[in-house]
N, C-alpha and C positions, 0 to 999 in steps of 0.2 A: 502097619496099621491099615483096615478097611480104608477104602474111597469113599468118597459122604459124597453123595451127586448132590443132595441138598439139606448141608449141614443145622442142626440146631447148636447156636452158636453163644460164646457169651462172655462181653465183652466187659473186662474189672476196671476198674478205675476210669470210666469210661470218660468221664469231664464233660464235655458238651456232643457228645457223643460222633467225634470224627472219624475213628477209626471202625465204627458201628454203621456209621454210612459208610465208608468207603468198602465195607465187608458184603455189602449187599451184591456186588459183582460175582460174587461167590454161589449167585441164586439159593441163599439161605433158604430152610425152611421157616426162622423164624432167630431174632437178633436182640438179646434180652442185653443191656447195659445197668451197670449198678454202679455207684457211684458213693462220698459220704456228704458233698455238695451239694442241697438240694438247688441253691443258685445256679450252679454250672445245667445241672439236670434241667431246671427251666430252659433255659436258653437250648440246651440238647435238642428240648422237645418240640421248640418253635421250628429250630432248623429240621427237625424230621419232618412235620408236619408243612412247612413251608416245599418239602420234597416230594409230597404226599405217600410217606414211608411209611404212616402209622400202623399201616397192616403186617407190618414184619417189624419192624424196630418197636420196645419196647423200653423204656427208661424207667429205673427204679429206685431206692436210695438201698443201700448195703454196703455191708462196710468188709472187703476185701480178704480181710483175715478168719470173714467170720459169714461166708456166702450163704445169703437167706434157700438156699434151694439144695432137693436131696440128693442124695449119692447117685450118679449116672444119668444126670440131666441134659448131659450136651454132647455133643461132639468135636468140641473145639471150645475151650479157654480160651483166650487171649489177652492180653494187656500190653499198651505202650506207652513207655517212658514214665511206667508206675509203678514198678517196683521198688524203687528207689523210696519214694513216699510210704513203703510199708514198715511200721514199727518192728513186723519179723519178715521179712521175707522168704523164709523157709515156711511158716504158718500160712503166709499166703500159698505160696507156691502147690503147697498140703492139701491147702483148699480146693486150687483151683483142680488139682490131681483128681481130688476125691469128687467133683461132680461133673465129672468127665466120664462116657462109656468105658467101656474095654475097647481096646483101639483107636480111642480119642485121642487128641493132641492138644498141647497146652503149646501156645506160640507166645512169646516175649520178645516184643521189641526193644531193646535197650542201649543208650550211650555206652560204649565199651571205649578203651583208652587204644588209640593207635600201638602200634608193636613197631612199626616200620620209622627210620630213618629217615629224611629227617622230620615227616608227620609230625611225629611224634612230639619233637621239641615244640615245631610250629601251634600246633594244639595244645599244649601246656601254657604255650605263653599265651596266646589269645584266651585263653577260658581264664587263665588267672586274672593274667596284667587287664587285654585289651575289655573283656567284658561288664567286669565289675567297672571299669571307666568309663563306660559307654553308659553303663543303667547309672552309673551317678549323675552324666551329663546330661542325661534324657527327662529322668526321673526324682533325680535330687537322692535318692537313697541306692548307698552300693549295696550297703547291706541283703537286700533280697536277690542282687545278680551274683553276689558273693557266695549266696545260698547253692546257687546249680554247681557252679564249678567243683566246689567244697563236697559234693554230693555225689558229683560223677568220678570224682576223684577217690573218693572213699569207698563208692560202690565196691561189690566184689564183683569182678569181670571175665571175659575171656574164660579160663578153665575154673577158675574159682567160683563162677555163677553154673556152670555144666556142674559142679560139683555137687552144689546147691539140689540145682533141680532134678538129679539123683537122688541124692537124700529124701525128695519129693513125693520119692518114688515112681519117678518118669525113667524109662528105658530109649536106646537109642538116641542120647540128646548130639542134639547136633547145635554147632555153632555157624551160620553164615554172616560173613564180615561186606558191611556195604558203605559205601562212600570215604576209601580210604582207612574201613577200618574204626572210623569215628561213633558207627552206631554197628550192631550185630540183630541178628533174629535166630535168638534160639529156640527150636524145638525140641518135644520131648514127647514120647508117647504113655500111654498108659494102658500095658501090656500084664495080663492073667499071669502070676506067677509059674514058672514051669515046674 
């Protein structure tokens, strides 16, 4: 994939828009966020504004599967810890392919399930046991902390998500495993058929 000295960037599922500030280190040309939250979007747009980012960050409502913007708009997709929330996440993934350049790249940040001994067990039991405990004693409802584990657990990951985001029609996907393995960032490019 080309080098983007100053990428136009665009961030899916963006929520209050963190991963959209923190992209600005990137010296963007310019960082559009969509979201299907317009609450979270409010909140986004206080903290942009309170950064005085409003001349590059942009918040919008769209909805993931289905991106308000044409074919080759960006040069970088991105999304974290939203794919999960997608009803297809191959449809997204479609999406985000499809308004991405030629030599764009779509980056996913996502919980992926440790592989490694004994991580592995260790993060099983806490995402099941300890967490849904914790949002019951915090919060009085396990129910919504029972939600993530349920979630990351069912995710498809690891090679099953590279899988994915080939069918996406992304080339060269690569998988990088970070903090034990617990979360991943994979990329994938979006490469002219040869």
């Amino acid at each position: 994939g080309r080098y983007y000295e100053n990428p136009d960037i665009l961030d899916v599922a963006t929520g209050t828009g963190d991963m959209a500030i923190a992209a600005v280190k990137l010296s963007p040309l310019q960082i559009k966020g969509i979201d299907i939250s317009s609450k979270m979007l409010d909140l986004g747009r206080k903290k942009i504004k309170l950064r005085g980012l409003g001349e590059i960050i942009d918040l919008q409502e769209g909805d993931s599967e289905n991106i308000p913007f044409p074919d080759n708009s960006f040069d970088v997709a991105m999304v974290a810890f939203g794919v999960r929330n997608f009803a297809d996440p191959l449809k997204g993934l479609s999406e985000m392919t499809r308004v991405i350049r030629d030599g764009g790249m779509v980056l996913v940040l996502e919980f992926s399930n440790p592989t490694g001994f004994p991580v592995r067990q260790i993060y099983n039991f806490y995402f099941m046991k300890v967490l849904p405990l914790l949002g019951r004693f915090f919060s009085g409802d396990s129910a919504a902390y029972s939600y993530l584990p349920e979630s990351v657990l069912k995710f498809p990951d690891n090679e099953s998500f590279m899988s994915l985001m080939s069918q996406a029609g992304l080339r060269s996907v690569k998988q990088k495993r970070l903090a034990l393995g617990i979360a991943s960032i994979y990329t994938g490019l979006k490469l002219r058929e040869q």
